[in-house]
PyMOL Python script that loads the backbone (N, CA, C, O; Angstrom):
from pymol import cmd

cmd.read_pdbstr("""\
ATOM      1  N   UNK A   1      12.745 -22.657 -47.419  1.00  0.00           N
ATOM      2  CA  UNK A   1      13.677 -23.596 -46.829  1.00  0.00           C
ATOM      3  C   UNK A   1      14.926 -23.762 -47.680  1.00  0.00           C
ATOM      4  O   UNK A   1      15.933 -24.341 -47.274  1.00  0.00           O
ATOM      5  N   UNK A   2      14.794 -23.194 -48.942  1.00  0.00           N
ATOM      6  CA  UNK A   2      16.216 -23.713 -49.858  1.00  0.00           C
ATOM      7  C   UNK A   2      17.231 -22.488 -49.879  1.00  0.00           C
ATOM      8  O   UNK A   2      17.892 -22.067 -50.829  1.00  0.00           O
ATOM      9  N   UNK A   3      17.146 -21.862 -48.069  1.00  0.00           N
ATOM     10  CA  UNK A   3      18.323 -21.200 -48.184  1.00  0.00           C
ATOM     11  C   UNK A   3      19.587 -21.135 -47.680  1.00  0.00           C
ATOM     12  O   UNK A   3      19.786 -21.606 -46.560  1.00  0.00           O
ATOM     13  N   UNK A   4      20.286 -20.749 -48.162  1.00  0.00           N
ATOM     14  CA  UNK A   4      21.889 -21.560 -47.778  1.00  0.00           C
ATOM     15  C   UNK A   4      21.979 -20.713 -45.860  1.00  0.00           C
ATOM     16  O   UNK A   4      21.273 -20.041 -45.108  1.00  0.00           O
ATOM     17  N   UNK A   5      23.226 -21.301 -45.898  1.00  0.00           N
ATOM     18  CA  UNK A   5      23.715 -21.167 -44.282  1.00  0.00           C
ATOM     19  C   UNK A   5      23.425 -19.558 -43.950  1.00  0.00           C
ATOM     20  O   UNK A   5      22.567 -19.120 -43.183  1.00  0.00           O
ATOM     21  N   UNK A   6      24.538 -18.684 -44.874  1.00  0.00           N
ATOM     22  CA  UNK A   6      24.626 -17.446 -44.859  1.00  0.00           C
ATOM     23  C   UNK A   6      23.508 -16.699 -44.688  1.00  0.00           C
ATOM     24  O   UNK A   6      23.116 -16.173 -43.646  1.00  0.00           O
ATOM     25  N   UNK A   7      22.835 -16.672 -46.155  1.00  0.00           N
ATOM     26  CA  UNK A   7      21.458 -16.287 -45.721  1.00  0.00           C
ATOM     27  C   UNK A   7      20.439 -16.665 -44.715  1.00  0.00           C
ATOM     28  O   UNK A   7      19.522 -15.907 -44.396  1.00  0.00           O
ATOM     29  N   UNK A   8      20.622 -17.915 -44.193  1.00  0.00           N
ATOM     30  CA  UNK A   8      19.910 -17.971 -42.935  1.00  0.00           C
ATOM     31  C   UNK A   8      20.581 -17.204 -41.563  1.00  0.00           C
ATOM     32  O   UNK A   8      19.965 -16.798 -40.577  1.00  0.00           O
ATOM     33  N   UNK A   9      22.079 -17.140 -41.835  1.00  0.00           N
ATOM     34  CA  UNK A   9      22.733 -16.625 -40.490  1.00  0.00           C
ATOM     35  C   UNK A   9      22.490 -14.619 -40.627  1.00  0.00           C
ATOM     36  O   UNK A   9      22.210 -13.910 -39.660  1.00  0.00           O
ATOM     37  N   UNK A  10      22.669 -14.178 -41.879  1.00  0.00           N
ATOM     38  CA  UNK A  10      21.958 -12.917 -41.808  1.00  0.00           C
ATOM     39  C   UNK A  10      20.652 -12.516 -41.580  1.00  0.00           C
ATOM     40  O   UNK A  10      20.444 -11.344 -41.265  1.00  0.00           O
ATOM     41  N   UNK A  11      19.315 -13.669 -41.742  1.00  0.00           N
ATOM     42  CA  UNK A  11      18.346 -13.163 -42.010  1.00  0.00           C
ATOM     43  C   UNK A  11      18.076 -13.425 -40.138  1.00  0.00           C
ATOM     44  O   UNK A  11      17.125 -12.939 -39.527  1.00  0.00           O
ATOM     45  N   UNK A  12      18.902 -14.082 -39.667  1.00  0.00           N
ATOM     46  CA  UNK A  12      18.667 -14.281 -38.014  1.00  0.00           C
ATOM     47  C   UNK A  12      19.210 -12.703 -37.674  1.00  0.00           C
ATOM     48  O   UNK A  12      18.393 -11.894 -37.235  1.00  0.00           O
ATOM     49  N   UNK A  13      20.336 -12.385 -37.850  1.00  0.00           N
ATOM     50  CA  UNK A  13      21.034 -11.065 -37.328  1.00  0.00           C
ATOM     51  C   UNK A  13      20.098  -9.658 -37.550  1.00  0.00           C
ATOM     52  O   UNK A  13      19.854  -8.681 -36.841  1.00  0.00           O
ATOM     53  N   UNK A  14      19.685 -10.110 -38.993  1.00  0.00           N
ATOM     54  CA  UNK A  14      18.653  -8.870 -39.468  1.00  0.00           C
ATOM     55  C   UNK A  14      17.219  -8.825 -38.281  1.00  0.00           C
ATOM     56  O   UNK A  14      16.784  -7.689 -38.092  1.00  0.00           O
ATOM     57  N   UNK A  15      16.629  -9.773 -37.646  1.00  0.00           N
ATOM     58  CA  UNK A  15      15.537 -10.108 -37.239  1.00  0.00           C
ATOM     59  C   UNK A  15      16.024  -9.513 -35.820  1.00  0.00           C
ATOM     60  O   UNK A  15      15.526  -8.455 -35.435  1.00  0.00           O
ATOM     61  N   UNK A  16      17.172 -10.305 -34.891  1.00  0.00           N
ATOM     62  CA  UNK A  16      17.835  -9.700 -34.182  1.00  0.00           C
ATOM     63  C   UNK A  16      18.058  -8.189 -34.055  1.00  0.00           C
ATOM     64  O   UNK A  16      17.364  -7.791 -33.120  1.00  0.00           O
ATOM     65  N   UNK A  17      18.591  -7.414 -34.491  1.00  0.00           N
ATOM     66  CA  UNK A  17      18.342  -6.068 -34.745  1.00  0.00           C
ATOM     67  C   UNK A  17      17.286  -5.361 -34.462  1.00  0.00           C
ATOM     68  O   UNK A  17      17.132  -4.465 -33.632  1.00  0.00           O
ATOM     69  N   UNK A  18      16.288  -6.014 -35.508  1.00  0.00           N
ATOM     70  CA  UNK A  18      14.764  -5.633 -35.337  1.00  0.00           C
ATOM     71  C   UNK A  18      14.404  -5.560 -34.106  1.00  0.00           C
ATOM     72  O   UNK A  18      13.954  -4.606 -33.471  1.00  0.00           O
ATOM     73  N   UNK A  19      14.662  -6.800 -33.751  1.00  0.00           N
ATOM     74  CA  UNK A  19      13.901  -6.866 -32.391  1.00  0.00           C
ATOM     75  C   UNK A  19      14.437  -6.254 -31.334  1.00  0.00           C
ATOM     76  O   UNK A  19      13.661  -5.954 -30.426  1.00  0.00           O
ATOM     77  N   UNK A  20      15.852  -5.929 -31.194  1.00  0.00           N
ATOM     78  CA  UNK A  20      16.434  -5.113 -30.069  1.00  0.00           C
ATOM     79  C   UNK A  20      16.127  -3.657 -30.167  1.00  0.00           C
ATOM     80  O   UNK A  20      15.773  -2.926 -29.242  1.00  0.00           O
ATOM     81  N   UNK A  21      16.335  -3.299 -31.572  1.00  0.00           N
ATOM     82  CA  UNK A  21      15.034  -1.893 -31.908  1.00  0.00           C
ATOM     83  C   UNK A  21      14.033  -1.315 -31.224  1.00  0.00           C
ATOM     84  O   UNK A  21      13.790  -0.290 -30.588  1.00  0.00           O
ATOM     85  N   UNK A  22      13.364  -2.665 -31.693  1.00  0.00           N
ATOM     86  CA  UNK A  22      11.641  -2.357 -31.075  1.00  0.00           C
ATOM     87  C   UNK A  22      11.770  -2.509 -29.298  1.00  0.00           C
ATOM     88  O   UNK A  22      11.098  -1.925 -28.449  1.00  0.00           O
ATOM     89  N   UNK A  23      12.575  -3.231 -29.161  1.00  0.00           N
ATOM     90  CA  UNK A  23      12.776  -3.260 -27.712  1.00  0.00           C
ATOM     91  C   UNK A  23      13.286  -2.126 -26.776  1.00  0.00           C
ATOM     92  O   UNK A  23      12.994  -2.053 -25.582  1.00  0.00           O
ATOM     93  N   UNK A  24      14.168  -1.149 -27.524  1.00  0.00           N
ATOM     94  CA  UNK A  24      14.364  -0.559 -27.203  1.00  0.00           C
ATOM     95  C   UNK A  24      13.278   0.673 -27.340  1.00  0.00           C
ATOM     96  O   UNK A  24      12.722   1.101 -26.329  1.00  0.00           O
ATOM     97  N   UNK A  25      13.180   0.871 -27.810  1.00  0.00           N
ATOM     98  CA  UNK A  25      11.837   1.900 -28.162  1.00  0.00           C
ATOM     99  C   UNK A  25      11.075   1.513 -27.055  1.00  0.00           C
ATOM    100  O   UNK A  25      11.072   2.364 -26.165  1.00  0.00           O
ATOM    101  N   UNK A  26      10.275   0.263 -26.768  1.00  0.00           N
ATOM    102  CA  UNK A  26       9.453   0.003 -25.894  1.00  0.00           C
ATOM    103  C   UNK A  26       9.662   0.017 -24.466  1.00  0.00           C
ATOM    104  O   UNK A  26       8.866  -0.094 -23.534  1.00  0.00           O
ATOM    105  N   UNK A  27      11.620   0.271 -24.523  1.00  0.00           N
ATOM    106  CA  UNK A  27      12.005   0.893 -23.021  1.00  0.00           C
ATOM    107  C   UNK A  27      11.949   1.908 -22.862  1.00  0.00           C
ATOM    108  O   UNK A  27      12.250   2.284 -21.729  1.00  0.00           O
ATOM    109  N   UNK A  28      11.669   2.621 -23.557  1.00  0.00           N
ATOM    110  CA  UNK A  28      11.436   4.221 -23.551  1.00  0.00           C
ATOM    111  C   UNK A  28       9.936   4.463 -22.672  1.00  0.00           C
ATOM    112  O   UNK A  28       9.744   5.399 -21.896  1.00  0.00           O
ATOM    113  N   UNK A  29       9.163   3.616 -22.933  1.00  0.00           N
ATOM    114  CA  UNK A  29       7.796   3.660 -22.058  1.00  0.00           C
ATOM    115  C   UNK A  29       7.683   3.342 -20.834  1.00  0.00           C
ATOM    116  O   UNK A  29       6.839   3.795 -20.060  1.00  0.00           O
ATOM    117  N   UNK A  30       8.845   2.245 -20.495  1.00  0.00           N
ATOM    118  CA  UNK A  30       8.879   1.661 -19.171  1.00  0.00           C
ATOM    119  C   UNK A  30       9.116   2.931 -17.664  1.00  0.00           C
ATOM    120  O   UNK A  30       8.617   2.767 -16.551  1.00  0.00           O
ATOM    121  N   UNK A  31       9.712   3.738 -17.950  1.00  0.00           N
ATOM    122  CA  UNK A  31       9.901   4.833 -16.717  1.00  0.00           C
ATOM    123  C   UNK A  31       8.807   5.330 -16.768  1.00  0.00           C
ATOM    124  O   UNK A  31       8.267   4.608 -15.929  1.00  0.00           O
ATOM    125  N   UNK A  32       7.938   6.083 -17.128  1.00  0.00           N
ATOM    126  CA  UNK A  32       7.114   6.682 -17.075  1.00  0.00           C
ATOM    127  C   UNK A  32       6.125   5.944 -16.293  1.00  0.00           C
ATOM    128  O   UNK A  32       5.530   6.299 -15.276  1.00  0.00           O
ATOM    129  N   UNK A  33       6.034   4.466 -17.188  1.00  0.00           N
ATOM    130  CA  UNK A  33       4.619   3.654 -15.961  1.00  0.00           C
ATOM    131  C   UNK A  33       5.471   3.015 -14.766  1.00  0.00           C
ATOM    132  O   UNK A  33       4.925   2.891 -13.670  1.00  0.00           O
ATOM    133  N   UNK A  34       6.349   2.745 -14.888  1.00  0.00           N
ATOM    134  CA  UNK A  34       7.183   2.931 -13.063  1.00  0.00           C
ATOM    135  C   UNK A  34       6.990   3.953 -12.427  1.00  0.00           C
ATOM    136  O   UNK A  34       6.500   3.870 -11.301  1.00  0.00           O
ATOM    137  N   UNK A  35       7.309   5.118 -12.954  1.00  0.00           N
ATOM    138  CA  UNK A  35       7.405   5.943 -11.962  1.00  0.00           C
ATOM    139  C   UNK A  35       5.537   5.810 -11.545  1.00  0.00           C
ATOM    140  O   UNK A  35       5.162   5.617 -10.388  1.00  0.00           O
ATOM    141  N   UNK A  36       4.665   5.943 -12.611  1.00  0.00           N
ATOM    142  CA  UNK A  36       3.508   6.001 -12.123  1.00  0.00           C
ATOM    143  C   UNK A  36       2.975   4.570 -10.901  1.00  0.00           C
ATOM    144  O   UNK A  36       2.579   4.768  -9.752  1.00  0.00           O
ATOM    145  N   UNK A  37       3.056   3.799 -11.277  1.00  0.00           N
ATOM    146  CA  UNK A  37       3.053   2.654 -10.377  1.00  0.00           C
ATOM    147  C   UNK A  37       3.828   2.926  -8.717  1.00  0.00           C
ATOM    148  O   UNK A  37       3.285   2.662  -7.645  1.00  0.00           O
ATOM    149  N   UNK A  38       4.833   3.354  -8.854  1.00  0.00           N
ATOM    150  CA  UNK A  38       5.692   3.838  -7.335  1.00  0.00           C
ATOM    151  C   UNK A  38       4.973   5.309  -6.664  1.00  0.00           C
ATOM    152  O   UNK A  38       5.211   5.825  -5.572  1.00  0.00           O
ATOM    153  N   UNK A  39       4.227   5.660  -7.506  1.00  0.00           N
ATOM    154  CA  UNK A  39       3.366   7.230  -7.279  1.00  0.00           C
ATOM    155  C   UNK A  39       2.184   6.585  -6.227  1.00  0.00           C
ATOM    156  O   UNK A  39       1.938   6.821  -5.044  1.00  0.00           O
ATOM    157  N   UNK A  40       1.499   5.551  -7.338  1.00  0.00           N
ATOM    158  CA  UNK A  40       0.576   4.945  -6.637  1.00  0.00           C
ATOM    159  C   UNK A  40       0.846   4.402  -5.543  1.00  0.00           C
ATOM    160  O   UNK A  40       0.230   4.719  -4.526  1.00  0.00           O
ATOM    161  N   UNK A  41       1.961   3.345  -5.540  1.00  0.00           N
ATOM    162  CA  UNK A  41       2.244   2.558  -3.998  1.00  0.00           C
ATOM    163  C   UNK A  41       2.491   3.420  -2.990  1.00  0.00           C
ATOM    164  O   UNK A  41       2.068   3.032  -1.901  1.00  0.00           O
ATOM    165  N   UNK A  42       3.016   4.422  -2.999  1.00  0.00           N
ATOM    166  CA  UNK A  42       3.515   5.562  -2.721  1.00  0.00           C
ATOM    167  C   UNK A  42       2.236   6.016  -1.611  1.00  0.00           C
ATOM    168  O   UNK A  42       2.229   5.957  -0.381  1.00  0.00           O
ATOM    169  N   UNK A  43       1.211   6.473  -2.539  1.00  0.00           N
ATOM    170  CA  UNK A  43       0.344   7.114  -1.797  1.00  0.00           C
ATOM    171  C   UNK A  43      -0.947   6.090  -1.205  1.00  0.00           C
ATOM    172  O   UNK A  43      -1.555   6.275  -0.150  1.00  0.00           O
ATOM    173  N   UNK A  44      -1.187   4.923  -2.231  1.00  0.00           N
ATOM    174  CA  UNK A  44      -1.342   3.982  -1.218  1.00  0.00           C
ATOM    175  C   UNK A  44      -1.093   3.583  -0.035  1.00  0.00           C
ATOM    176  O   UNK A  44      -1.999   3.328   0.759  1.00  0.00           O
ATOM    177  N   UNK A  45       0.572   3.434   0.347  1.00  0.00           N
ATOM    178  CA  UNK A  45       0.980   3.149   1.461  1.00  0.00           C
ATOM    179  C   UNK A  45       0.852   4.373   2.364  1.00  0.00           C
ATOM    180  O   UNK A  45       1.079   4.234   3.565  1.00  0.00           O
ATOM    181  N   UNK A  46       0.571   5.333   1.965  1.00  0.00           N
ATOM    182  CA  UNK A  46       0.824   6.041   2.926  1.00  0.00           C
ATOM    183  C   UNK A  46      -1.066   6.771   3.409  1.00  0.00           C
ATOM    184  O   UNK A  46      -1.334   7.694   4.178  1.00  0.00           O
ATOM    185  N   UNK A  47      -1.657   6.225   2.896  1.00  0.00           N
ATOM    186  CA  UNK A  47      -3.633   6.364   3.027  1.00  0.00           C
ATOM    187  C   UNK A  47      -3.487   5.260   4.133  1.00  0.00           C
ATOM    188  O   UNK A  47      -3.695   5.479   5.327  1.00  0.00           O
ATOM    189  N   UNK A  48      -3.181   4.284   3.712  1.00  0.00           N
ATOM    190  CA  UNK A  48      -3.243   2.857   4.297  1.00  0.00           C
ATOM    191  C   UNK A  48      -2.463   3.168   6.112  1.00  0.00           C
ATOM    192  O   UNK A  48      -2.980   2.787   7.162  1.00  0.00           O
ATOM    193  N   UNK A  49      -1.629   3.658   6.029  1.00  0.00           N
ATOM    194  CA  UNK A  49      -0.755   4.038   7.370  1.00  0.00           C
ATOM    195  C   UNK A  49      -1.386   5.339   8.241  1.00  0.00           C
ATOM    196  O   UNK A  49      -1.129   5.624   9.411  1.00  0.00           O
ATOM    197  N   UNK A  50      -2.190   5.963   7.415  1.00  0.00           N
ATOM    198  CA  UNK A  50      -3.066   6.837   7.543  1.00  0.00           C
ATOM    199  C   UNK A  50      -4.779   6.609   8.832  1.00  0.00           C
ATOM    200  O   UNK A  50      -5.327   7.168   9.781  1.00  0.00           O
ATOM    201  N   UNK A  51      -4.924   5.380   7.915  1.00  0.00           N
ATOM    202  CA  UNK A  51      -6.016   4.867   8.034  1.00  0.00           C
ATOM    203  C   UNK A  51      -6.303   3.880   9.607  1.00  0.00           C
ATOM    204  O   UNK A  51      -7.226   3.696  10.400  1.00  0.00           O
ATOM    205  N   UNK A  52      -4.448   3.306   9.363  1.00  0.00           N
ATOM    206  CA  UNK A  52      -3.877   2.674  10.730  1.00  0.00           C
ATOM    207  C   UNK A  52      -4.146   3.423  11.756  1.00  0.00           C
ATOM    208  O   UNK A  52      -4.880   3.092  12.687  1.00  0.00           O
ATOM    209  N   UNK A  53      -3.342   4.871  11.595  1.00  0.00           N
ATOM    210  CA  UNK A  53      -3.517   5.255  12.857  1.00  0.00           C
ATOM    211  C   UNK A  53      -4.815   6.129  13.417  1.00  0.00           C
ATOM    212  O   UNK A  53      -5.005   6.402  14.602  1.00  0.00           O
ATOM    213  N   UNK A  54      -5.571   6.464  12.427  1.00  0.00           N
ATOM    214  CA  UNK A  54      -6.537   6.593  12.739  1.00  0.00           C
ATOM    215  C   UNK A  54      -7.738   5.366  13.642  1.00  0.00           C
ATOM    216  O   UNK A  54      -8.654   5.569  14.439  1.00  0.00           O
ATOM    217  N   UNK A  55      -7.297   4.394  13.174  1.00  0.00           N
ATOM    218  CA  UNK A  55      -8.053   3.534  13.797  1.00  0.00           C
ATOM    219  C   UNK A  55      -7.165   3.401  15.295  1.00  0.00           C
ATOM    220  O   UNK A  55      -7.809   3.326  16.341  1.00  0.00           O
ATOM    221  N   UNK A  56      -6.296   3.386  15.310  1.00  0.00           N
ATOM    222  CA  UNK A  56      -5.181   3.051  16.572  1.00  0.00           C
ATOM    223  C   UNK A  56      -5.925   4.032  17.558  1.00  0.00           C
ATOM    224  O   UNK A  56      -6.256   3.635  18.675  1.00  0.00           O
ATOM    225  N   UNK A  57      -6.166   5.221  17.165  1.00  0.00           N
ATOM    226  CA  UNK A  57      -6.092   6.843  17.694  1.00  0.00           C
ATOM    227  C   UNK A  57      -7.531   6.811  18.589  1.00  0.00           C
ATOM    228  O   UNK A  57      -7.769   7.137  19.752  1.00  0.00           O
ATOM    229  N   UNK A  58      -8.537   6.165  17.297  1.00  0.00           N
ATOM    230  CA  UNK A  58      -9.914   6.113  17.617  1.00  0.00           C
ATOM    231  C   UNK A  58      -9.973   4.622  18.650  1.00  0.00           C
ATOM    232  O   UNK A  58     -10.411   4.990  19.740  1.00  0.00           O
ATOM    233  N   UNK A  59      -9.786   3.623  18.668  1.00  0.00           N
ATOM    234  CA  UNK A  59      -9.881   2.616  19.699  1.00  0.00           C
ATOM    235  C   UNK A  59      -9.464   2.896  20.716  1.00  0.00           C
ATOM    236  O   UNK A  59      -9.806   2.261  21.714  1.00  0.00           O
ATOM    237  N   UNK A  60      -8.437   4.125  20.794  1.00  0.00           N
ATOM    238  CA  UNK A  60      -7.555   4.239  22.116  1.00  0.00           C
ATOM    239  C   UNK A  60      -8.183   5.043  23.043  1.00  0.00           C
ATOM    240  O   UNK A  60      -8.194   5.006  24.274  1.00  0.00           O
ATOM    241  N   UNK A  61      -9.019   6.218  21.761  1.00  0.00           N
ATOM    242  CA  UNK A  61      -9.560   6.983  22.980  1.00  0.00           C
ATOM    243  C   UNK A  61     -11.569   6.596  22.914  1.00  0.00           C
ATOM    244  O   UNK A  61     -12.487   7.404  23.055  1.00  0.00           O
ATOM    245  N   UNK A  62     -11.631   5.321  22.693  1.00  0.00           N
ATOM    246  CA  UNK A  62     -13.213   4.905  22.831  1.00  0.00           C
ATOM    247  C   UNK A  62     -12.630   3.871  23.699  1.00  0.00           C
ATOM    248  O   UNK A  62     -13.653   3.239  23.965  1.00  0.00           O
ATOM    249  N   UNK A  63     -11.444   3.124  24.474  1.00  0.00           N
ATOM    250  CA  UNK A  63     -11.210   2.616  25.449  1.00  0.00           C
ATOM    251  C   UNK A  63     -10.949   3.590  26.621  1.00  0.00           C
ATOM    252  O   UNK A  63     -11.479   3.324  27.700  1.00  0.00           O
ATOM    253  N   UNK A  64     -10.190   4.676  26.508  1.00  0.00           N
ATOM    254  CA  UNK A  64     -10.727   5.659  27.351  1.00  0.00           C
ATOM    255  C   UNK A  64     -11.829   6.153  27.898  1.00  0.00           C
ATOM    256  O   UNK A  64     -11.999   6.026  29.111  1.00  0.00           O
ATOM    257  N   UNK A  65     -12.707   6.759  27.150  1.00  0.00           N
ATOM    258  CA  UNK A  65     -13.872   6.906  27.015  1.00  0.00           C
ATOM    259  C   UNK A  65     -14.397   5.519  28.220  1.00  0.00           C
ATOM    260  O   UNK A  65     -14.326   5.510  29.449  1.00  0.00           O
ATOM    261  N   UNK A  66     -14.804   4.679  27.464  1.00  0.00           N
ATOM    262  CA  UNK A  66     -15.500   3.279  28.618  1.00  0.00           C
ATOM    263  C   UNK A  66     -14.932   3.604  29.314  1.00  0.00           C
ATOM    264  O   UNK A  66     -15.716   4.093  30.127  1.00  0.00           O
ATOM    265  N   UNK A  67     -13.501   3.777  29.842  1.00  0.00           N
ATOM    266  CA  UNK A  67     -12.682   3.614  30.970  1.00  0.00           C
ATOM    267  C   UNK A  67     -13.270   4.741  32.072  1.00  0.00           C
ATOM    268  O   UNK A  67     -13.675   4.489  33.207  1.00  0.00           O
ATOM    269  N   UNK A  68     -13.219   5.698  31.594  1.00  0.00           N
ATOM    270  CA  UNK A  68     -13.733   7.002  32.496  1.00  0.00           C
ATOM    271  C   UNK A  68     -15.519   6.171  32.571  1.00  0.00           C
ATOM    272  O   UNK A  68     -15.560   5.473  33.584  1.00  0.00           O
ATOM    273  N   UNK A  69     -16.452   6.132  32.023  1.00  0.00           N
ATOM    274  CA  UNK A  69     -17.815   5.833  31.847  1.00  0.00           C
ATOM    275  C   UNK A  69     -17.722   4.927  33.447  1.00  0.00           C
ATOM    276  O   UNK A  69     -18.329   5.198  34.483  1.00  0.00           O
ATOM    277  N   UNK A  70     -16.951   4.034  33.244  1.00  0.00           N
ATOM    278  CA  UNK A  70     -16.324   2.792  34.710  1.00  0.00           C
ATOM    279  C   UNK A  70     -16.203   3.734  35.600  1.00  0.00           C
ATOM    280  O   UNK A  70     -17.164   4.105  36.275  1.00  0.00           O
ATOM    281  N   UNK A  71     -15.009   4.236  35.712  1.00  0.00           N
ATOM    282  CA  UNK A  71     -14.621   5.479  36.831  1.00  0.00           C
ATOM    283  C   UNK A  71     -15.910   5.841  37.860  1.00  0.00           C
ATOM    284  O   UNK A  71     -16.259   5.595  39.015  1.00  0.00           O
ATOM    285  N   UNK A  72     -16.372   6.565  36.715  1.00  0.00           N
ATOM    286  CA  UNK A  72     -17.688   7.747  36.834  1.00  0.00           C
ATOM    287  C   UNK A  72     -18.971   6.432  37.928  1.00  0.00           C
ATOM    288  O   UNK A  72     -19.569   6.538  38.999  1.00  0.00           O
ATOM    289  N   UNK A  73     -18.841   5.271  36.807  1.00  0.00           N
ATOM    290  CA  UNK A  73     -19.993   4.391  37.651  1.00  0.00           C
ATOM    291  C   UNK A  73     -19.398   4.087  39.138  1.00  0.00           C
ATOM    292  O   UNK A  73     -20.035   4.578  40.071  1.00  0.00           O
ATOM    293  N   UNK A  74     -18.388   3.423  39.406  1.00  0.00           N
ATOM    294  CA  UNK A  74     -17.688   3.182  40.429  1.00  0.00           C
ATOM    295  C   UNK A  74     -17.849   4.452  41.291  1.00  0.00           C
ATOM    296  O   UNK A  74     -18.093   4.185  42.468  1.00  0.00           O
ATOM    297  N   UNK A  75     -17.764   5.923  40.965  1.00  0.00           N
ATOM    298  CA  UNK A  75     -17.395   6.850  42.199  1.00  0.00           C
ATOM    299  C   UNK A  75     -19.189   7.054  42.486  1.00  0.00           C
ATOM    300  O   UNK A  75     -19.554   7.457  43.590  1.00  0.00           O
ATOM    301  N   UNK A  76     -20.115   6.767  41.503  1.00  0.00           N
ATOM    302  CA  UNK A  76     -21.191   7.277  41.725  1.00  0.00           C
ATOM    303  C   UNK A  76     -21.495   6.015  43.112  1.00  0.00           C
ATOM    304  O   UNK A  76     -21.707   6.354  44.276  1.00  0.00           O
ATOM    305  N   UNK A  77     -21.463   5.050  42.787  1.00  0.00           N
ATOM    306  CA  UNK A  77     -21.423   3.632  43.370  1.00  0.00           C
ATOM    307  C   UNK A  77     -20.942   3.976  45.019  1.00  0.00           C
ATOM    308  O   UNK A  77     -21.604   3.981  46.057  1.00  0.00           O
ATOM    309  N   UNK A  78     -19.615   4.233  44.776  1.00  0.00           N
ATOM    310  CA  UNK A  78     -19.262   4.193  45.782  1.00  0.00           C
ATOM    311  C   UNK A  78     -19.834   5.688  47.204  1.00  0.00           C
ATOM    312  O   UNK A  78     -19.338   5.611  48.328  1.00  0.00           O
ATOM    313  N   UNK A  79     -20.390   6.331  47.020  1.00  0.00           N
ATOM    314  CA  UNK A  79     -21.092   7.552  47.215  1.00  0.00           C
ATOM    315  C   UNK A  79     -22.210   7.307  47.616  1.00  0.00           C
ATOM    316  O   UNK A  79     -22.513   7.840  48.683  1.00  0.00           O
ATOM    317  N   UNK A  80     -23.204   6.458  46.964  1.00  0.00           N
ATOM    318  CA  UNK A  80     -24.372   5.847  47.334  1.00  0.00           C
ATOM    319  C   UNK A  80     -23.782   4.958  48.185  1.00  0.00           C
ATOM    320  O   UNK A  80     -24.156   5.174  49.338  1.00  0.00           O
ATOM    321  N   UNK A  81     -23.152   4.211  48.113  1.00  0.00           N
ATOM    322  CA  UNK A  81     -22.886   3.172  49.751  1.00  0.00           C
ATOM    323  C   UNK A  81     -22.348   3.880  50.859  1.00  0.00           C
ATOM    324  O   UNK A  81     -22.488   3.418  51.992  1.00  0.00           O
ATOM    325  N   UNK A  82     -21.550   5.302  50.595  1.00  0.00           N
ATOM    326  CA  UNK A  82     -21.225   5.825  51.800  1.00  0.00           C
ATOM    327  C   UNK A  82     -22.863   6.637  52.427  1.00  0.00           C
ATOM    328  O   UNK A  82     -23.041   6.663  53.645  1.00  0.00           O
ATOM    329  N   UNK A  83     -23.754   7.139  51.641  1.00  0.00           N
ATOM    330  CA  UNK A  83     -24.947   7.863  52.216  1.00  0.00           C
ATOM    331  C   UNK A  83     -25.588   6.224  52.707  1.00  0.00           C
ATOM    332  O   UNK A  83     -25.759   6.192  53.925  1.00  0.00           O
ATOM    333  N   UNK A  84     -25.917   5.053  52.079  1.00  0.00           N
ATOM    334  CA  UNK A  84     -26.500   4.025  52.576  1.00  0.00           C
ATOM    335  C   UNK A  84     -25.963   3.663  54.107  1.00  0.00           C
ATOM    336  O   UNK A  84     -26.838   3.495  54.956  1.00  0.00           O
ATOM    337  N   UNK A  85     -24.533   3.530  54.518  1.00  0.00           N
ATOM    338  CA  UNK A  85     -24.697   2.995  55.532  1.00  0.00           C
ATOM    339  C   UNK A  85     -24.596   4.066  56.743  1.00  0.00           C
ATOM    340  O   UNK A  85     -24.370   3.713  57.901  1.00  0.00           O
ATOM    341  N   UNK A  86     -24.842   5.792  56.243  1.00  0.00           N
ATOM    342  CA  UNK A  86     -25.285   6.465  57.553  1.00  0.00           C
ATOM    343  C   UNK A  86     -26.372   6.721  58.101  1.00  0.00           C
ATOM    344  O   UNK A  86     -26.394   7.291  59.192  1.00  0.00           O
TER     345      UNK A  86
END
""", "prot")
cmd.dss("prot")
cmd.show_as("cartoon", "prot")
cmd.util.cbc("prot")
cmd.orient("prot")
């Protein structure tokens, strides 16, 4: 504590330094795990949109599917009531 102004205002600047240093150095790491992180979302989003339309694709044609199954009952249906009332 018994140090004058100066030396406290250099030993801040010196520390300062330091730390923009190390900071900088430690931006040197930052692209690499971005880019990896945007790799991931990346292919995440695009499994995920994947996955969408697969399900879209598959409900559409298992509502088809029933839909014809209906059809098929209805024409059988209707066939038996035309032999019933001759």
């Amino acid at each position: 504590m018994g140090q004058t102004e100066t030396e406290a205002v250099v030993q801040i600047e010196e520390t300062k330094r330091r730390l923009d240093s190390e900071l900088e150095e430690l931006a040197t790491y930052l692209p690499p795990a971005t880019e990896r992180v945007k790799r991931v979302a990346a292919i995440t989003t695009g499994v995920w949109a994947g996955v969408m339309l697969l399900a879209f694709v598959l409900r559409k044609r298992r509502q088809r599917a029933a839909a014809r199954r209906l059809r098929a009952i209805e024409d059988r249906l209707t066939r038996m009531e035309g032999r019933l009332r001759r």
